[in-house]
N, C-alpha and C positions, 0 to 999 in steps of 0.2 A: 182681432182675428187670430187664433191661434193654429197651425195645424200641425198635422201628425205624421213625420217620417222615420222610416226603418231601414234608411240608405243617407248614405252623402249627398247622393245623389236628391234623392226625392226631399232630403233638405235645403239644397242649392235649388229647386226648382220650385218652392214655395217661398223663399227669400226672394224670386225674380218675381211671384205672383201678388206681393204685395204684405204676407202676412207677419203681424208683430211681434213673433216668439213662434217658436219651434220645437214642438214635442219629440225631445227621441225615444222612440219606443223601444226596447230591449226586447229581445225576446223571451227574457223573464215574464213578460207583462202576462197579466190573467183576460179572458174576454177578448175581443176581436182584434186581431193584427190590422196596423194601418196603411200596410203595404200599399199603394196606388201605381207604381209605373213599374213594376215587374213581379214575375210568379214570386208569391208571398214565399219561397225558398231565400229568395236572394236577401229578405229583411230578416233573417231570421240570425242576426247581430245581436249580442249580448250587452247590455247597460253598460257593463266596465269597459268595452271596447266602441262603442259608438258614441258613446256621449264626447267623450276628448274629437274625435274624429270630426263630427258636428259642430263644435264649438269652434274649431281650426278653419272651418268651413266657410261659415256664414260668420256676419256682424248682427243678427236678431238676436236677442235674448233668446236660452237654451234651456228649455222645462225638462230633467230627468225623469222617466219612468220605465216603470218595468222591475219588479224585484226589490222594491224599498219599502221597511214596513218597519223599521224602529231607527234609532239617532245615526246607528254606526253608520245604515246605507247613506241616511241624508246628509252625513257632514263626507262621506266617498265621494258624493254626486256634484258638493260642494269643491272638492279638489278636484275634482274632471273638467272644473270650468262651468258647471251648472250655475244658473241664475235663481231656479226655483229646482221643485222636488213637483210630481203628477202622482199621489196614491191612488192606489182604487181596492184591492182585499183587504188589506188592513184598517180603513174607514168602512169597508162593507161592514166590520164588525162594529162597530156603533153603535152604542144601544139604541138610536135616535133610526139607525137605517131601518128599513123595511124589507129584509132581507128576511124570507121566509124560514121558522125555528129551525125545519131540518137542513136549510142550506148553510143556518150557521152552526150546528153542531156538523155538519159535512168536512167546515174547513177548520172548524178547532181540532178534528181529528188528521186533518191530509197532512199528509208528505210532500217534501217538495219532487219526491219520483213520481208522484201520482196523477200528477197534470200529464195533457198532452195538448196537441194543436192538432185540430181536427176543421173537416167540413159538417161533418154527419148532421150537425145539428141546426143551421142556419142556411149554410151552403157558401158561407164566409170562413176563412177559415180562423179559428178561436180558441186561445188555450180554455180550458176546462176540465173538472176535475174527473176524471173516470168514475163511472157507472156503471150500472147494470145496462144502460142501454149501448154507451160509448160501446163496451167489449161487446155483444151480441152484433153489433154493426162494425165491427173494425175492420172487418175484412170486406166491406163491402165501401170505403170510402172512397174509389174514383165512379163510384155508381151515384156518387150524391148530384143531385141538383144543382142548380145553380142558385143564390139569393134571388128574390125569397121565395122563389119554388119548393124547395128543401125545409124552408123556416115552415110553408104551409101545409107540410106533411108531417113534422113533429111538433108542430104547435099544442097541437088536440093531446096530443101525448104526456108533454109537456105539463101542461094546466090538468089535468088529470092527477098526475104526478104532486103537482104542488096540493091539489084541494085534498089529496090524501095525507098533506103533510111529508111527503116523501120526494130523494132525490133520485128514485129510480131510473125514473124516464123523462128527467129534466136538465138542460144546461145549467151545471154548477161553474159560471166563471169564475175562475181562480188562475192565481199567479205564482210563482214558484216559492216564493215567500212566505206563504201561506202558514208555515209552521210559526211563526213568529208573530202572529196577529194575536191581540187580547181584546178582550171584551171591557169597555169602559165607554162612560158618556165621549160626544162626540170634543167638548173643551177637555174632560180628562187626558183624552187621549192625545188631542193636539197638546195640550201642556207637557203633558209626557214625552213626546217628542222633540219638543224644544229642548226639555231637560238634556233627554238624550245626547241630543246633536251638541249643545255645547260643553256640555260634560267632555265626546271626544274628542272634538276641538279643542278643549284647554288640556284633556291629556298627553294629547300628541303635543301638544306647543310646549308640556314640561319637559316632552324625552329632552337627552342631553343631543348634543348636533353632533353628526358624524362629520370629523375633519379629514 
């Protein structure tokens, strides 16, 4: 049983609930915050600074996520005390995902300034990447719904959006990392990653030691 916290706190409180590992969410992460026991403000902690925090925390095993998408993040997440690494944009690209054409040329083109964390579109609040719809509602985001109130008012929209092939008026989850995501099978790309990560693992182990 794995769960997801975006607080010390709501880590400490799923270690008393029983669960075998512990997702820290960053607020890098793309897609829904897992904020549970206060206004999703308060989880909105950054990967470099909550994962060590978490780890100091609890004794469960501690899964990094949030903003990891090639070796360097996953051997960072590894020195913060990580047990494992949590992707989720950078395996969207996979050629094996099902990740609709234009949602994957959306995030081959995004910035990492381009995301935001919004209600507008579920009524959860979720990083995603700006759209046509996001700005036309931006200023209208304490007007949203609640889950899935909100989800059942841009659903139709949504699927419209996609069957046109288009990200107009659809949730593009995405993660701030998103600049960094490639296109390869889903083994290419975990191989690649391994490359990665021990590549800078062994670069770092060659610096000289500061005395």
């Amino acid at each position: 049983v794995l769960g997801c916290a975006t607080t010390v706190g709501e880590a400490r409180a799923l270690e008393q609930l029983g669960v075998d590992a512990i997702i820290a969410q960053g607020c890098e992460a793309g897609g829904h915050r897992g904020t549970f026991a206060a206004p999703f403000e308060a989880g909105m902690i950054g990967t470099l600074a909550l994962v060590p925090q978490v780890v100091d925390a609890v004794r469960v095993p501690v899964i990094a996520a949030g903003g990891i998408a090639d070796g360097r993040a996953i051997a960072a997440a590894f020195a913060l005390g990580a047990s494992a690494v949590q992707i989720g944009t950078a395996l969207a690209m996979a050629r094996e995902s099902a990740l609709p054409s234009a949602h994957r040329a959306a995030i081959l083109r995004a910035r990492a300034d381009e995301t935001r964390v919004t209600r507008l579109f579920s009524g959860r609040p979720a990083r995603v990447l700006r759209n046509r719809m996001f700005d036309a509602l931006a200023g209208a985001e304490a007007d949203a719904a609640e889950f899935p109130v909100q989800l059942s008012v841009t659903q139709t929209l949504a699927r419209a959006s996609r069957e046109r092939d288009s990200v107009d008026d659809a949730p593009v989850w995405t993660g701030q990392a998103a600049p960094l995501a490639r296109e390869r099978s889903a083994a290419e790309l975990v191989d690649l990653l391994a490359t990665e990560t021990f590549a800078t693992i062994h670069r770092l182990s060659d610096r000289p030691s500061i005395r």
